[in-house]
N, C-alpha and C positions, 0 to 999 in steps of 0.2 A: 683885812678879813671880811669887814664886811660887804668889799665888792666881789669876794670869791662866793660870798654867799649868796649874792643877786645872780651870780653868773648862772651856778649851779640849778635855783629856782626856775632860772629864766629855760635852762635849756629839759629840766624837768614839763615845765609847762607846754613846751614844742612836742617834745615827746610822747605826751597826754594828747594834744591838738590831735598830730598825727595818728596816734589809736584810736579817736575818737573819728576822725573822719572817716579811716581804713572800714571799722566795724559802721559807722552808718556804708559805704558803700556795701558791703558784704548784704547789710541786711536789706538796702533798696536793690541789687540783684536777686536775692531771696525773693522779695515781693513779685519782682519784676519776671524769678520763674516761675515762680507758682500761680500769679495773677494772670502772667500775657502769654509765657513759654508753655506751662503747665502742660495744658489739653494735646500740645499736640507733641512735646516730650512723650506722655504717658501712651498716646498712640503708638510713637516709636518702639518705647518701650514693649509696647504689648506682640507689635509685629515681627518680632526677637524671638519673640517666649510663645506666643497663641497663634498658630496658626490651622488653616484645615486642612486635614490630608485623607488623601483619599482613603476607601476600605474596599478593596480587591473583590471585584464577583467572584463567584466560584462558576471555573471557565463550563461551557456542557461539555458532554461527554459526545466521541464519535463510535457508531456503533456499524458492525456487517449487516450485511442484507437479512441478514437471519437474527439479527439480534444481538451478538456476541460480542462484548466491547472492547474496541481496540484503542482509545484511548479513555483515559479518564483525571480529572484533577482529586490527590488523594489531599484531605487537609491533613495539615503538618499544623502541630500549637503552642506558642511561646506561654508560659505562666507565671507572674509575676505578684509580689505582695505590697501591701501598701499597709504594712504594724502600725501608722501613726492614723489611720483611719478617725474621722471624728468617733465614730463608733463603736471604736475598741478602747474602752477604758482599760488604765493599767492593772485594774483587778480582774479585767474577763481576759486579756492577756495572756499575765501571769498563771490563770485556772487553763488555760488552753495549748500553751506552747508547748508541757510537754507532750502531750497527744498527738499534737499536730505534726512534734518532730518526730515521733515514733511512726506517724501513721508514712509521711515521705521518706522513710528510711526503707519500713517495708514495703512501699509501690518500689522505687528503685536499686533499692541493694547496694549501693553504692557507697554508703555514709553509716556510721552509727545516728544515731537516736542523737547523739549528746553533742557531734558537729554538729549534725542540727539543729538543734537548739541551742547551743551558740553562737552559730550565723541568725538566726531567728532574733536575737536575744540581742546582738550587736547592731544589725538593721534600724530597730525601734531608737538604741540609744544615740547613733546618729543623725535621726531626723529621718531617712529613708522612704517615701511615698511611692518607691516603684522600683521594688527588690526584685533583681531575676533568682527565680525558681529554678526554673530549669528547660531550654531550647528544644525543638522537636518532640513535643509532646504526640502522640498516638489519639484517636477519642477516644479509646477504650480506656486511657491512662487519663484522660481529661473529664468522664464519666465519673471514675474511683476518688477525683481531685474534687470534685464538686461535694461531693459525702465529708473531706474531713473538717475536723475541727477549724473552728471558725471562717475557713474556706465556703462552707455549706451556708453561710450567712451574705454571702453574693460581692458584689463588691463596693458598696459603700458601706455594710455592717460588717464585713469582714475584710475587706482587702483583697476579695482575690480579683486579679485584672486577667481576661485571659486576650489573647492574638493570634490570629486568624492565617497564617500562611496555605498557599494551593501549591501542591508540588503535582507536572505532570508525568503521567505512567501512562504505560503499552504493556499492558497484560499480556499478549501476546509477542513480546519483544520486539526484534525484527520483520519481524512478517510484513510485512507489505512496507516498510518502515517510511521508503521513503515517499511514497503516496499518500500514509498516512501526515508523515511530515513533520515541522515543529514548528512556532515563534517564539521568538527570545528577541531579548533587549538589542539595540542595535545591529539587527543579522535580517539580511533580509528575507521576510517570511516565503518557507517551504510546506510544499503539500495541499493537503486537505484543510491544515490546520491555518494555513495562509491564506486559501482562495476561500475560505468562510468562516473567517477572524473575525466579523463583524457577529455575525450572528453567533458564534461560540460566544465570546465577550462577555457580553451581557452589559450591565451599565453597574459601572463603579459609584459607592458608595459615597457617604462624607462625614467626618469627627472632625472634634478637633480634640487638639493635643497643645500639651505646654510643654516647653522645652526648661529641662531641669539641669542639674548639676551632672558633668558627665558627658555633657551633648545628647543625652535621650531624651525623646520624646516620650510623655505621659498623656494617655487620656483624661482629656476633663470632661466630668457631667455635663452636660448642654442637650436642652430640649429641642434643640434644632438638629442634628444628627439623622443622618440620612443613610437608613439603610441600601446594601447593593442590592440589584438584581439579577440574580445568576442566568448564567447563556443558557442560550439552546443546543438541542441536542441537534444531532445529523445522523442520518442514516444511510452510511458509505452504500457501494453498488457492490461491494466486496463479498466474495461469498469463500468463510474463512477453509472450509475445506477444500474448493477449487484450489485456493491460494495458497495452500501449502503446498499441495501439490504439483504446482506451478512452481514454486522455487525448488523443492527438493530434485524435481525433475531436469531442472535448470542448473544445479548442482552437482547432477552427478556429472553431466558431459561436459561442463565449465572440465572442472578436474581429471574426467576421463582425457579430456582433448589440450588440458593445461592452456585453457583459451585467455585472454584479455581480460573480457570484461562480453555480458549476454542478457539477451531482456527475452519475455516472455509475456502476452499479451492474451487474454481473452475476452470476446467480447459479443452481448446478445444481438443476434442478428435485426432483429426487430426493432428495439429500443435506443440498440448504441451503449445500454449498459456495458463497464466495465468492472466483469465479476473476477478476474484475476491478472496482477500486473505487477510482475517479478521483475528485477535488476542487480543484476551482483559482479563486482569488481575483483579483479585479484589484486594482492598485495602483493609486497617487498617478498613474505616469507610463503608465500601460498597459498595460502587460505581464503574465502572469498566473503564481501561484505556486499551492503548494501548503501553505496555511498552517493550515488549521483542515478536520476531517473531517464536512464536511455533510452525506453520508449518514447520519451516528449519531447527530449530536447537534445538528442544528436541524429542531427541533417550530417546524411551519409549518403555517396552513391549505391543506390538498392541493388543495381546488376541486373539481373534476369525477370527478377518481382515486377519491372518496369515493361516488361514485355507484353502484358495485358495490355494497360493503358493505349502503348502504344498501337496495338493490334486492332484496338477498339474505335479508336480514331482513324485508320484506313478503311476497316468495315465499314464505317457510318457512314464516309463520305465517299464511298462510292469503288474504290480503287481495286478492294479485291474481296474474294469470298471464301469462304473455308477449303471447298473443292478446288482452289487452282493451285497449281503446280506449279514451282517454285523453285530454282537449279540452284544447290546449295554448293555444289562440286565439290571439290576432293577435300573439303575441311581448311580452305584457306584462299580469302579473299584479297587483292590488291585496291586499296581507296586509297588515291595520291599516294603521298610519302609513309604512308601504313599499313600494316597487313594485319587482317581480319585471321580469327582461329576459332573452328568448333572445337569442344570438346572432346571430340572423336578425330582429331586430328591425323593422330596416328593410324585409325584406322581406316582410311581414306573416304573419310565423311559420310555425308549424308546424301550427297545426288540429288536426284530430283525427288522433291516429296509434296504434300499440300499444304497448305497452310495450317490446318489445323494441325498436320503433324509436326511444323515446327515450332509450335506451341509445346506441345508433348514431351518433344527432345530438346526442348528448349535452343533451336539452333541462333547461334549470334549473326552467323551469315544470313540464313533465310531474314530474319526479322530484320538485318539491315539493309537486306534487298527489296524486300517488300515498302519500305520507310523513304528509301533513297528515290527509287525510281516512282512514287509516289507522289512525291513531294518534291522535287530536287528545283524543278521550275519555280514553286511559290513555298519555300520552308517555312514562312510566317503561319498558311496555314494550319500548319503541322502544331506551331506553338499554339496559336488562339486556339485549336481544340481540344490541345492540354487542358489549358485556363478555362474553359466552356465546361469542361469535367471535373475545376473546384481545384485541380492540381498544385494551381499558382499559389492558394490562399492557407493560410493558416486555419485551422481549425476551430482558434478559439475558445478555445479551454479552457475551467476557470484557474485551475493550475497553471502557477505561473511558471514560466523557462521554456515555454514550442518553441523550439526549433524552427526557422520560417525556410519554408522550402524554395528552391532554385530552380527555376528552368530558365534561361535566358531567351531574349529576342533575338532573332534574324538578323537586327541593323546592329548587335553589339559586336565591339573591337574582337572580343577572344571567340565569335564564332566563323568556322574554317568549313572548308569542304567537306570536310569526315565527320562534322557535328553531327546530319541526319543520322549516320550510319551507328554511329557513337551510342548516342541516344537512345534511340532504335533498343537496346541491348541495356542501357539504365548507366550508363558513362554521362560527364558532362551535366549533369544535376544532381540534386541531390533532396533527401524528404528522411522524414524522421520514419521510423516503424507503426507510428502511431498514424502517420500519415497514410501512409502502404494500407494499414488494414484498413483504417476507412475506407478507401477503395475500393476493394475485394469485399468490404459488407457488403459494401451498396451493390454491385453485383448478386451477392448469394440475395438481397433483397428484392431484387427484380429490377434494378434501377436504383432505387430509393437510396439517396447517403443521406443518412442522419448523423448529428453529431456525438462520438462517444461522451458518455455522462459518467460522474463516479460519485454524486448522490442522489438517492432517490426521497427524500423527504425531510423536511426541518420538522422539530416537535417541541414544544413547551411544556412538560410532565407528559402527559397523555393526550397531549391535544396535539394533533398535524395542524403548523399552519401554513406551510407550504408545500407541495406534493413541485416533485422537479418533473417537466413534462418532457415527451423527448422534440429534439428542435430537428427536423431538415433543412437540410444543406443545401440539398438538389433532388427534385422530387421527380428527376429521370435522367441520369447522365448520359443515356442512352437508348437506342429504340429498346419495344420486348424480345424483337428478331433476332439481334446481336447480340443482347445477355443470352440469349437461350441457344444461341451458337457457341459462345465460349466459356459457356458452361459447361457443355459435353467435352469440348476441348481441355478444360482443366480437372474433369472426372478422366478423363485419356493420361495425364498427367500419371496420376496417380494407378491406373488401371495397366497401361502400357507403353509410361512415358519415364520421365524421371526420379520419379519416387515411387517405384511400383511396391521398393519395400514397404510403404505404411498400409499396404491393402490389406482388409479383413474382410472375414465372413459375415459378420455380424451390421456393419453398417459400411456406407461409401464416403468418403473423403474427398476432395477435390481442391485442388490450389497447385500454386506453383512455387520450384524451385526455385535457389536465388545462390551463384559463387560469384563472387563481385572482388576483385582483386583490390587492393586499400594503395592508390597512389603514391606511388614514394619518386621524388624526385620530378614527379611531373607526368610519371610515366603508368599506363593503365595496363602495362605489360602487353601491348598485343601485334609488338615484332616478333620474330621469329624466337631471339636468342632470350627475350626473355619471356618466352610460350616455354622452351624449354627449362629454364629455368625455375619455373614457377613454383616448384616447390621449395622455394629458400622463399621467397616473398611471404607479405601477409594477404589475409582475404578473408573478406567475409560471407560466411554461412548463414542462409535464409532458410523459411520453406513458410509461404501465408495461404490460408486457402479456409474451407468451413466445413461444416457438419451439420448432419449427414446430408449427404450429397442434391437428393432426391425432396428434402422438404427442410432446407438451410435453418440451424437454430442458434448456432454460434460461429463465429469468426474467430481465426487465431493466427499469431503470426510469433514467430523466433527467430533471433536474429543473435548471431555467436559472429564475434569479433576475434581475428587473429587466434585464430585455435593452430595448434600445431601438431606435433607427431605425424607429418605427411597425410592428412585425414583432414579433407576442407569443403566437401561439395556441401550442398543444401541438405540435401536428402538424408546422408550419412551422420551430418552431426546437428542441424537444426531439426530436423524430420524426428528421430526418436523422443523428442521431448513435446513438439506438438502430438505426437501419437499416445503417450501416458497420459496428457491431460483428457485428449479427445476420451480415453477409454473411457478415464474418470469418470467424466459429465454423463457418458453416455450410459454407463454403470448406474448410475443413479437420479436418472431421467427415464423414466416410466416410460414419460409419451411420447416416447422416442422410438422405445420396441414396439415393433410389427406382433400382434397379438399371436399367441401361440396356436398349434395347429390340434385341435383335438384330438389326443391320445388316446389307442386302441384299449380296449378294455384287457387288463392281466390276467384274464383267462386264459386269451390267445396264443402267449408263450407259455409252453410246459415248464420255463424259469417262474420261480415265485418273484414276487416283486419283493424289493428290499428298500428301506429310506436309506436317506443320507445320512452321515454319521463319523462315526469312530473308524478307521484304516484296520487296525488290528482286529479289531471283535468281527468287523465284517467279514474280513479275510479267513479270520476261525470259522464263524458258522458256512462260509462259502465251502471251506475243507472239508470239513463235517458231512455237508449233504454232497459233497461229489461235482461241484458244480464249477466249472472252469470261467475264471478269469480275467478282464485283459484290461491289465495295468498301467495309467499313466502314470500313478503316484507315485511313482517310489521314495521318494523325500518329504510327503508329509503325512501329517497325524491324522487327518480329517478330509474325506474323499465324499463324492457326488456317485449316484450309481446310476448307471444306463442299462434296462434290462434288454439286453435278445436275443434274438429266436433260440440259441444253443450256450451262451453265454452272459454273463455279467461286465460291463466295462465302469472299473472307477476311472473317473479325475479327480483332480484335488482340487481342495476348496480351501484357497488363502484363510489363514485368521492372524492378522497382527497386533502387534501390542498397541493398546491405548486407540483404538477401532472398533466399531461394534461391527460383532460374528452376523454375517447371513447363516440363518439356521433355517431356512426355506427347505422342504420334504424331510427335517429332520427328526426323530422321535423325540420324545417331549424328554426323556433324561440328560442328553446331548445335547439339546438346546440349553437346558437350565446350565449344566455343568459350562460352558461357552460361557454363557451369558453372564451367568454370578462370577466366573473368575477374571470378567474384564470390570468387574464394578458394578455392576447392575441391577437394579434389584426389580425383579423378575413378574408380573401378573400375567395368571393362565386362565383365556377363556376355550370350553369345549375339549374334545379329546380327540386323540388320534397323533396325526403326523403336525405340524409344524407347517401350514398354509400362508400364515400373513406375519407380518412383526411390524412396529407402530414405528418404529426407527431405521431408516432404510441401513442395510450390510455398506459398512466402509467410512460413516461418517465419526465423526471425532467424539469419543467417550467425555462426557460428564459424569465423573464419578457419584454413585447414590442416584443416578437420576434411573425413572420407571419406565420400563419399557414391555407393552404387550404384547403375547403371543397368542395367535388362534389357532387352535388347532380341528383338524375336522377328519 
């Protein structure tokens, strides 16, 4: 017994040893983290839970040449509570929550009072430091949120934490979309918004925040917190009523013509600005977007638009002059293994004409005659004066995606014998639209190619601290001789050449056509069989040229891709859309009109003179006195009147919706009844007829905004 007793003892006593050693180790690891581990544990620890994150500038805003904003960052705001606040004892609490859940019940409608303050109520007894409210708050909603109970006490006496998100908008939606452009995370940046990202930006902020239960990040107080610095603004070259204009115009013929895909470009002949620059795609189902910027960056063979260029380069260097004569023959050239076709093929050509007329009629023969036999000895020449005229080079842009243009050298593998002839006619290279019109500015400019721009100024609140100047490219591509020779030639164009439809009374026009057949198989369609064929093929429709003719103020150029229904020349479907812009601009470009001619005094005609106005009441009192007639209006409300010698002649005078009315010669009732029914609210100096109005007729309604009239 009593060795079972020693046993027992004994192994009792080991068993003590061993708890006793176990716990001294426990507690010299204890020592040993807290003494040696400790500092840099508690570091780890902290770089878990605290770190700094950033706090988003609020992006600037890009605005039209006039002002008008087309993008902007609207804030979007997270609101969150923190009931265990040191500040919030449980009796100012308790005095506040139900108020507080009354007051969130009625900003959002969404909840009674009494969920409310039961999620309010449970927050606290959990522990809770960073309770969501509620995601996309409004500031008019985060204004209201600041007022309630214990929210109004900020956020360390009350809890309230708020957060700061920028979501971006285009007030004007689409409209210029993708010049306007976008950045997003991982995409890479398009537009405006991409090519002056840096200066939009601004400089991100700095918090910090601890990471709590949940995986959310909380704000923690810290006096080192670093406010952001919002971006700056930009001020596109975009002028928003050109630019509507430009796509709506761009729109109808896209669909009248069920084309591909069409761009539309305007641009100041002086500066290189670009005040309108349309692009739209068809879909699957029809309808057309604005998904990709075809003016920039699709290099395409241009076709006939290349015919300048090239003309310009035989001028210069000697070869030929406007006045020679040039045997186009019966509409159909043989070069090697290919055969050349005018467009008048059928109607046994063109014969002998001069140069400047195959400018006019845009012949492919003449211009490859005059190109071949020019050059056929040294065709390098022919390229290096491409390249001496900026052809080769990209433009430069700060928009990212140009298109880089093609013309190939003389010693390369894929150039054949028919390359001059090719060429000649805009075959065998290729240049974006945007490339084309530079060109043709620098012409209307007298030489001068500058580069197109599409902003004119950075600002900081009210302060410009960059003004964008304009840059040239080439400060004479050409003698003055030779602009001023093919100048007249591409007013002939238009006068009594291939666009004679875009002629008016009012100002002159001048550019050149462009039908460019779109490759398929290899083949630029110019054998026989498939010259006749040609209307199953695709091709594209051009027409670039500038305004007004006589004292150049803008360049424009359209470019319709694969249009269909048998209807493909330049003239027919690119031409009506550079002609409703050119109206446009010219409509509401002052000093552009040739000033008026002083008008005979109204004694002269035994007709009384009558203002512009009402169609009906005129037409009554015209009945009334006896007085004949002669009516262009028949379809509208609102007519212009021309008094003479034996007669009255109305026109009509457009008024459309969401437009302000020209009310120019009108009496003062008809102006105001115009004016107040588009929005307007109206101030009248002087009396009589309707001489001046402070808002020019046609541009785009600000509803409530003021507009004066003088009358005399």
């Amino acid at each position: 017994m009593t060795e079972i007793k020693k046993d027992i003892a004994w192994r009792i006593f080991i068993v003590y040893f061993a708890v006793c050693l176990f716990g001294l180790a426990i507690v010299a690891k204890a020592l040993h983290i807290q003494l040696v581990e400790g500092a840099d544990l508690k570091k780890k620890v902290q770089n878990r839970t605290l770190k700094d994150k950033s706090i988003d500038a609020v992006r600037g805003n890009i605005y039209s040449s006039n002002g008008s904003l087309l993008a902007t960052s609207i804030p979007i705001y997270e609101v969150r509570f923190d009931p265990n606040a040191d500040a919030i004892t449980k009796d100012l609490f308790n005095e506040k929550v139900d108020t507080l859940a009354w007051s969130l019940s009625e900003l959002f409608k969404d909840r009674s009072p009494a969920s409310y303050r039961k999620e309010l109520i449970e927050a606290r007894k959990k522990g809770s430091r960073y309770h969501l409210i509620r995601r996309k708050i409004k500031y008019t909603e985060l204004k209201q949120m600041k007022n309630f109970p214990l929210f109004r006490r900020g956020k360390y006496k009350g809890g309230f934490i708020t957060i700061q998100q920028n979501k971006r908008e285009r007030p004007f939606n689409s409209l210029a979309a993708r010049t306007i452009g976008y950045e997003r995370k991982d995409v890479t940046p398009v537009g405006l918004e991409g090519a002056y990202s840096k200066a939009l930006s601004g400089i991100d902020g700095k918090r910090l925040m601890q990471k709590i239960s949940g995986g959310v990040w909380m704000p923690v107080g810290d006096a080192d917190e670093i406010e952001p610095e919002d971006g700056r603004d930009i001020y596109s070259t975009i002028d928003v009523n050109i630019q509507d204009v430009a796509e709506n115009a761009l729109m109808k013929q896209l669909e009248t013509h069920q084309a591909d895909h069409g761009t539309v470009v305007l641009m100041e002949v002086s500066t290189g600005a670009i005040r309108a620059i349309a692009n739209l795609k068809r879909t699957s189902n029809g309808s057309y977007y604005e998904g990709y910027n075809y003016a920039i960056g699709e290099s395409t063979e241009p076709g006939s638009t290349f015919k300048l260029p090239a003309l310009i380069a035989a001028l210069e260097d000697g070869y030929v002059d406007m006045g020679d004569i040039i045997d186009c023959g019966d509409g159909s050239k043989q070069y090697y293994d290919r055969t050349m076709y005018d467009s008048n093929y059928d109607k046994g050509g063109w014969g002998k004409i001069t140069v400047q007329r195959i400018l006019e009629v845009s012949s492919n023969i003449g211009m490859a005659e005059i190109i071949t036999k020019s050059y056929s000895q040294n065709p390098q020449q022919f390229i290096d004066h491409l390249a001496k005229m900026n052809l080769r080079d990209q433009l430069g842009i700060e928009i990212a995606g140009e298109g880089k243009p093609y013309i190939k050298n003389a010693s390369e593998d894929t150039w054949s014998g028919i390359s001059l002839a090719w060429m000649a006619h805009g075959y065998e290279l290729q240049m974006t639209p945007l490339q084309i019109l530079t060109f043709y500015n620098a012409v209307a400019n007298g030489g001068r190619m500058v580069k197109p721009k599409f902003v004119e100024k950075i600002t900081k609140g009210r302060k410009v601290v960059e003004e964008i100047e304009t840059i040239v490219l080439n400060p004479r591509i050409c003698s003055k001789e030779t602009i001023d020779k093919v100048k007249l030639a591409l007013e002939g164009v238009v006068s009594n050449g291939t666009a004679t439809n875009l002629k008016n009374a009012d100002y002159k026009i001048a550019g050149k056509t462009g039908t460019a057949q779109i490759a398929i198989g290899g083949s630029y369609g110019s054998n026989k069989d498939s010259y006749k064929k040609k209307r199953q093929v695709s091709h594209q429709a051009s027409f670039v040229g500038y305004f007004p003719a006589d004292n150049p103020q803008y360049s424009c150029i359209v470019v319709i891709n694969a249009p269909s229904r048998n209807v493909y020349y330049g003239n027919l479907v690119a031409g009506p859309i550079f002609k409703e812009v050119a109206d446009k601009v010219y409509a509401n470009s002052l000093e552009m009109h040739k000033e008026l001619e002083s008008q005979p005094f109204y004694a002269n005609s035994a007709i009384p003179y009558s203002k512009n106005g009402n169609k009906a009441d005129a037409e009554k009192v015209f009945k009334q006195l006896n007085i004949k007639v002669q009516s262009k209006a028949a379809d509208n409300d609102w007519i212009m009147t021309s008094t003479l010698e034996k007669s009255v002649r109305l026109e009509p005078r457009s008024v459309k919706e969401n437009l302000v009315p020209n009310v120019l010669g009108m009496g003062l009732r008809d102006a105001i009844f115009l004016l107040e029914n588009q929005g307007l609210r109206v101030k009248i100096n002087g009396a009589g007829m309707v001489k001046s109005q402070s808002i020019t007729g046609g541009q785009r309604i600000v509803r409530g905004q003021e507009i004066q009239i003088e009358l005399s």
